[in-house]
Backbone bond lengths (Angstrom), bond angles and torsions (degrees), N, CA, C in turn:
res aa  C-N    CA-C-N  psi(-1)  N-CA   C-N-CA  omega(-1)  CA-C   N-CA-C  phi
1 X - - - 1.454 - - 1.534 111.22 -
2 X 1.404 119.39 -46.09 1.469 122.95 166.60 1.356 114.91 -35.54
3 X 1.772 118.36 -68.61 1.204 112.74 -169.32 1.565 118.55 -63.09
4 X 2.041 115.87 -21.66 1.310 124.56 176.00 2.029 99.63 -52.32
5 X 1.296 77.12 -66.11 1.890 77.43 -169.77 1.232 124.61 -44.92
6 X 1.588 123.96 -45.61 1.525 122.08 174.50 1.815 131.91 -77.45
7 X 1.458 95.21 -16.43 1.335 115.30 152.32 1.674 119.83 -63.62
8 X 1.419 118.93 -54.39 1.169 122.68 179.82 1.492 118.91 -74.78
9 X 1.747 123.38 -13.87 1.321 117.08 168.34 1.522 105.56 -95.31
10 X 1.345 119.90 -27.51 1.410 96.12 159.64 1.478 137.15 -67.03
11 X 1.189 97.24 -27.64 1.715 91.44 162.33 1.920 123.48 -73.43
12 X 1.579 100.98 -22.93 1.157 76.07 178.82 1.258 107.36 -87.17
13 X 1.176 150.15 -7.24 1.441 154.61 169.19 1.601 105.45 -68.80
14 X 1.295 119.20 -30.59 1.964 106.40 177.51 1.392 95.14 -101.77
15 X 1.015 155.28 -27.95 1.454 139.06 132.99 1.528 118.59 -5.80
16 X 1.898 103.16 -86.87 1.338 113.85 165.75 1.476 120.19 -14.90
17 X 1.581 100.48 -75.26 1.730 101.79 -173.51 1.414 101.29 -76.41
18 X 1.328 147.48 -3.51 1.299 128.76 167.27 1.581 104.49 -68.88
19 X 1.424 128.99 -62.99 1.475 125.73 169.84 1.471 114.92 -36.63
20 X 1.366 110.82 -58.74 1.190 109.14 -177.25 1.584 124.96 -39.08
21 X 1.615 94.43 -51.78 1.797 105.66 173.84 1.226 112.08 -47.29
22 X 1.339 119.77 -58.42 1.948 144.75 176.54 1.600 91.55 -43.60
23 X 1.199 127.56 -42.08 1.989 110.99 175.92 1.129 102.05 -78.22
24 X 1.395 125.36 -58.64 1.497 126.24 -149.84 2.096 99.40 -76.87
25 X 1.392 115.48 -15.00 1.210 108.47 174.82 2.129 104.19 -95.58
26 X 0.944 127.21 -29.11 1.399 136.43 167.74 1.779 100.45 -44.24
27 X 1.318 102.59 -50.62 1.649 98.74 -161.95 1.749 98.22 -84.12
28 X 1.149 119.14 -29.29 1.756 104.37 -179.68 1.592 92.79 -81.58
29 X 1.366 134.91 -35.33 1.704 98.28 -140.56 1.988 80.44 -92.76
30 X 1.486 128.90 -24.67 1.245 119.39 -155.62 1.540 108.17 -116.03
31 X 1.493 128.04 -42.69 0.951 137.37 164.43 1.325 132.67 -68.89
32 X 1.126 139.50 -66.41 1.105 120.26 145.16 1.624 131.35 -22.04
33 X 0.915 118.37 -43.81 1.931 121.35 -168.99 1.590 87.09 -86.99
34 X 1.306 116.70 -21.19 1.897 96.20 177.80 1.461 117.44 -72.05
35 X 1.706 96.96 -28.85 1.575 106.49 179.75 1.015 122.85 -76.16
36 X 1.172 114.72 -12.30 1.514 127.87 -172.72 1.342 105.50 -101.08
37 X 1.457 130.59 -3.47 1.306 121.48 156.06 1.274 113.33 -73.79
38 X 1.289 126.86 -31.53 1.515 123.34 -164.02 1.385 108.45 -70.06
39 X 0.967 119.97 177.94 1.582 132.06 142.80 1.143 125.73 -14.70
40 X 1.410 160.80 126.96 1.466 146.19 173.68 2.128 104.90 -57.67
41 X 1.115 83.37 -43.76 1.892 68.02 169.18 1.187 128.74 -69.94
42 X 1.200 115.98 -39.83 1.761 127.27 -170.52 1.550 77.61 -76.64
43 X 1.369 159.17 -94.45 1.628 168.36 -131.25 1.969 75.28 -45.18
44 X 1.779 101.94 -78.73 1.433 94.80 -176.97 1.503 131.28 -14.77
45 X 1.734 102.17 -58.23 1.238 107.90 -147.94 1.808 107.52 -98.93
46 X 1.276 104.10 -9.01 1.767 116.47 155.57 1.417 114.02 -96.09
47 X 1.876 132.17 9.65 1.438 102.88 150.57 1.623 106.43 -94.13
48 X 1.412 98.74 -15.60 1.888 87.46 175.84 0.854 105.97 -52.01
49 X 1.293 137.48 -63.00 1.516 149.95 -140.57 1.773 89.29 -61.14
50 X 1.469 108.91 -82.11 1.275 108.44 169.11 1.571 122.56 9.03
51 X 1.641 98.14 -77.09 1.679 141.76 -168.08 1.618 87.85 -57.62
52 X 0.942 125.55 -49.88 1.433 129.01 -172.39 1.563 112.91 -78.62
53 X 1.004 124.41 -30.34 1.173 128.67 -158.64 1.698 105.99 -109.97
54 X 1.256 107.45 -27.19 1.872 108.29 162.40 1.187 139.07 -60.73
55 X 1.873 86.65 -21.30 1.360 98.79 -159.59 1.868 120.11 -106.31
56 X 1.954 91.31 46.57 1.280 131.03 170.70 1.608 129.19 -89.14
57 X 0.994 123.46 168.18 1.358 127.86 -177.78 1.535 108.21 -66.78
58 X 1.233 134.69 -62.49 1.402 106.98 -173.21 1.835 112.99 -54.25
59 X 0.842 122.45 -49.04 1.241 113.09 -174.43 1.523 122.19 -64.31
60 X 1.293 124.79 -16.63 1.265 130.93 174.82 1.179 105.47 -93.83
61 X 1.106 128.72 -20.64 1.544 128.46 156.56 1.207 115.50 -37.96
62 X 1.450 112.22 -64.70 1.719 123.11 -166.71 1.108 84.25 -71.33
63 X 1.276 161.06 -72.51 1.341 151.07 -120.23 1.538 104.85 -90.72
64 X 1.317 123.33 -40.30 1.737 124.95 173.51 1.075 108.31 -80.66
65 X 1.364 122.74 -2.92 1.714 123.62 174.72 1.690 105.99 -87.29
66 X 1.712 88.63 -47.43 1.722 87.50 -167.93 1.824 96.36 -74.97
67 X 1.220 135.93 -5.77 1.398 123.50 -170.77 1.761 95.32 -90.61
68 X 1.269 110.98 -46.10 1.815 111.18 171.26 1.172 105.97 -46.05
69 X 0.998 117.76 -80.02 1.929 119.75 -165.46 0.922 108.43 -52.51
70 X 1.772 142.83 -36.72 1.573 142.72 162.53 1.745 108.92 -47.17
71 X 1.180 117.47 -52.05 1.057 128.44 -163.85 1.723 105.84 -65.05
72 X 1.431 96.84 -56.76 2.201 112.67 179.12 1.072 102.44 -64.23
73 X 1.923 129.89 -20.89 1.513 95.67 -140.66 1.751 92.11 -94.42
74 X 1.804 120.25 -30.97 1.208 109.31 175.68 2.010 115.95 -60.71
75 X 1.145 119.31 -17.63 0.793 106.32 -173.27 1.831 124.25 -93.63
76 X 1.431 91.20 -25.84 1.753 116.43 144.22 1.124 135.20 -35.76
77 X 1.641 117.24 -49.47 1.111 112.65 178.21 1.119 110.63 -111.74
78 X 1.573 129.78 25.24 1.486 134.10 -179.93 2.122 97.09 -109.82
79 X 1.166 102.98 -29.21 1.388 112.43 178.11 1.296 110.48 -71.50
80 X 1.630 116.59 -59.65 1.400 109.24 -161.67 1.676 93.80 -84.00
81 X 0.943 151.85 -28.54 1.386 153.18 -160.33 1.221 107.40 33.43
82 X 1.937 117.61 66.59 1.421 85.69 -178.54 1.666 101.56 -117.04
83 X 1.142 121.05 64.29 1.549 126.60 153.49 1.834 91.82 93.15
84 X 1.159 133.79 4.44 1.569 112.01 -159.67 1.745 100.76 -91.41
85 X 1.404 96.29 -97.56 2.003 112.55 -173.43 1.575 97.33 -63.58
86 X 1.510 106.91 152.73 1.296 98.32 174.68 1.648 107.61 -110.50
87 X 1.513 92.08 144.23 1.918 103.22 -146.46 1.738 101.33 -69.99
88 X 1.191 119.62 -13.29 1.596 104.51 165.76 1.050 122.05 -94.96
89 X 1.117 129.42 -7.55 1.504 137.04 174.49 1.795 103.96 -82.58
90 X 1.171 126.50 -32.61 1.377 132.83 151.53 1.213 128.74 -60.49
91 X 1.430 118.70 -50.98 1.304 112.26 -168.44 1.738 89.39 -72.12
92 X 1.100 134.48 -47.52 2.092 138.61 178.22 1.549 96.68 -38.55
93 X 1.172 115.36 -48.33 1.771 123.70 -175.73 1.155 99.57 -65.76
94 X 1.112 129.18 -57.20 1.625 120.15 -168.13 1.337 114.30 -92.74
95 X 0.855 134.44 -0.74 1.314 142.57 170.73 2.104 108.81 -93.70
96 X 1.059 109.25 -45.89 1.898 101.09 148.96 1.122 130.03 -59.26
97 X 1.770 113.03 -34.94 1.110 125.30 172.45 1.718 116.16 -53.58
98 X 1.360 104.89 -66.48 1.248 117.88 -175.26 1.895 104.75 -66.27
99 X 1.129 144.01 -25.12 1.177 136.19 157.81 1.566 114.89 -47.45
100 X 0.957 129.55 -23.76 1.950 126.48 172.00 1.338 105.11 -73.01
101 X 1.201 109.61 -29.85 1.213 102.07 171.31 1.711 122.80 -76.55
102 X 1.478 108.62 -39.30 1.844 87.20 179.35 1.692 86.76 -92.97
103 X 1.076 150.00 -58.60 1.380 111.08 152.61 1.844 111.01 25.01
104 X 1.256 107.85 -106.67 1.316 117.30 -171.68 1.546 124.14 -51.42
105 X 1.192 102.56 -25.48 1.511 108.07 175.42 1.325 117.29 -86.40
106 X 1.415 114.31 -47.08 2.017 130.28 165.05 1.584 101.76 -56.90
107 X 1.098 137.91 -32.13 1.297 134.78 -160.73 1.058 153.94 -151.77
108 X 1.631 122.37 -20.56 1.333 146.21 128.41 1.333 117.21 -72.67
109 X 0.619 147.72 -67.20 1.997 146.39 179.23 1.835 89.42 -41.77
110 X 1.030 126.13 -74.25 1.896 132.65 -165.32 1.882 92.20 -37.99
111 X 1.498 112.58 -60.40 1.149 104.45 175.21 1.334 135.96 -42.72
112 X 1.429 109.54 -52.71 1.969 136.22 172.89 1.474 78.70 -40.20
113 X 1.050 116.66 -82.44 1.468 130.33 -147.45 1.481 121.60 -43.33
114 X 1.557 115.36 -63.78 1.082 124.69 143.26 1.434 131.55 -6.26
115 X 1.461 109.29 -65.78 1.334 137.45 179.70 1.648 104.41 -55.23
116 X 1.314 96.39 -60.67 1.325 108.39 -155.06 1.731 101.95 -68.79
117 X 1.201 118.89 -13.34 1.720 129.90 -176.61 1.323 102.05 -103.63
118 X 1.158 140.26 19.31 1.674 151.39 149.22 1.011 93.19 -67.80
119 X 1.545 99.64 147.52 1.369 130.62 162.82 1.884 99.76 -85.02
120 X 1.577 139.49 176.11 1.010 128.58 -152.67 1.798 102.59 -103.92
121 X 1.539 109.18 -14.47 1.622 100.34 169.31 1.380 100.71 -100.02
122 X 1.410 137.64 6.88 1.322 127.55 160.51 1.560 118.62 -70.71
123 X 1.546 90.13 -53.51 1.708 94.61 168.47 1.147 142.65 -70.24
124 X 1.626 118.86 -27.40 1.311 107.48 144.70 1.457 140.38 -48.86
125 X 1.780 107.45 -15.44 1.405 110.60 -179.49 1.174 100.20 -88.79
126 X 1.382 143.16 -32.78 1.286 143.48 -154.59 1.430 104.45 -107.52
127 X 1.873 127.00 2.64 1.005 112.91 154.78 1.353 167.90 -44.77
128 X 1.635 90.12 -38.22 1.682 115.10 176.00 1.675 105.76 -67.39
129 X 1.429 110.09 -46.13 1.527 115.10 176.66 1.371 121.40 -49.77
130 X 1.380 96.12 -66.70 1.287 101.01 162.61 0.959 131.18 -39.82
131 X 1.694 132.44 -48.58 1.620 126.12 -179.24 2.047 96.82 -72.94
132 X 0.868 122.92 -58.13 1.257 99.08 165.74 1.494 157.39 -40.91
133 X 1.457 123.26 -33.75 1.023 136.56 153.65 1.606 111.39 -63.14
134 X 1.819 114.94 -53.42 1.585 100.60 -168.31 1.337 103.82 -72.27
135 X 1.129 130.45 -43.36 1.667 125.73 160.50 1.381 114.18 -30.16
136 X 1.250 131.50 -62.43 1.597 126.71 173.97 1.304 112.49 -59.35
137 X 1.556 138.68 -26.06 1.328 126.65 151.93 1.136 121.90 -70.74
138 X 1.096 133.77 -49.78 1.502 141.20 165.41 1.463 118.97 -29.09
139 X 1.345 111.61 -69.02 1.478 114.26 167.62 1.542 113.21 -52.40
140 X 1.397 129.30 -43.91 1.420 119.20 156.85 1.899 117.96 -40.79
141 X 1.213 114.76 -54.98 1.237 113.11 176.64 1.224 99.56 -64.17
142 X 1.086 164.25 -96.02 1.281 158.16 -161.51 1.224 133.33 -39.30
143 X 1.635 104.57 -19.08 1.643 87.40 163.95 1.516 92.61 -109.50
144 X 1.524 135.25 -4.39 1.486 124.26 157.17 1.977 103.12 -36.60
145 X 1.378 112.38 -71.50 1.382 117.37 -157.50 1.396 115.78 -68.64
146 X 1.913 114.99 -27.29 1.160 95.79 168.94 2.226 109.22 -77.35
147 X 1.064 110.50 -25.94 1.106 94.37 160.55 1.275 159.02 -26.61
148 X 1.937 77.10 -51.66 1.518 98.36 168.71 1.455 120.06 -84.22
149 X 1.208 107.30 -21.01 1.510 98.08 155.03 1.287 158.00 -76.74
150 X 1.292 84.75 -27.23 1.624 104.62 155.84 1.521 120.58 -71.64
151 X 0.881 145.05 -44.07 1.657 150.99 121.65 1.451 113.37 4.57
152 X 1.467 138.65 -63.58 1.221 152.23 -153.10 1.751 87.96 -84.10
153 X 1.427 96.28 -48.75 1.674 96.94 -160.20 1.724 102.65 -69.08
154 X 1.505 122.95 -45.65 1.226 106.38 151.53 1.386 148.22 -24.71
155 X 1.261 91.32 -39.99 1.895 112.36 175.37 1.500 134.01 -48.83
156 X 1.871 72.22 -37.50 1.318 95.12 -176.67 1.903 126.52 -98.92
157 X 1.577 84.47 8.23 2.185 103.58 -178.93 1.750 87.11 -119.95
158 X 1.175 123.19 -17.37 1.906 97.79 -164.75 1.145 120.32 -78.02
């Protein structure tokens, strides 16, 4: 049963950050560059929407799921030690893993926020920046999580 359980939270944790990567890479390589065709206001006024609209239950689901299971799973399989993932190749996985997350809190969210407390000719001016900078964090988070997923999944062959 030991090795069931720490096997099964590491997968759901390199799972986690595999999806996770699959959003956070969707919004730099496709979303973003769509917004950035428009208008600087309309780009503005469809990443709020975005910003507003993510910041729902399915998606915070995956994301407080994949930050739990990152968080249990090194400590899961360092507790039960029962022969399965190997515990440094996990704790490296979850520890990239869990960086998208303050990632997102240190540095993408401050941005949203920002943005989102513009008035509508402020934000069109502060658009271009904006898609540039959260894009350069973003792509950090995204290849953090696929990282971290690839990491976990190792864990589980070494």
């Amino acid at each position: 049963m030991d090795l069931f359980l720490s096997v099964f939270v590491v997968v759901l944790a390199a799972v986690g950050a595999a999806v996770v990567a699959g959003i956070y890479v969707s919004l730099s390589a496709v979303v973003i560059p769509a917004f950035l065709r428009l208008k600087p206001a309309s780009g503005a006024i469809a990443m709020r929407s975005v910003n507003r609209t993510s910041a729902r239950w399915p998606l915070l689901v995956v994301l407080g799921a994949t930050a739990v299971a990152a968080l249990v799973a090194p400590v899961l399989v360092l507790a039960l030690d029962a022969g399965g993932p190997s515990p440094w190749w996990v704790l490296a996985g979850s520890v990239l893993t869990l960086s998208v997350f303050v990632l997102s809190v240190v540095k993408t969210i401050p941005l949203d926020r920002r943005l989102g407390s513009m008035e509508s000719a402020e934000a069109a001016e502060f658009w271009p920046e904006y898609a540039q900078r959260w894009t350069a964090w973003n792509d950090l988070r995204a290849a953090a999580a696929g990282a971290g997923a690839v990491l976990l999944v190792v864990s589980l062959v070494a």
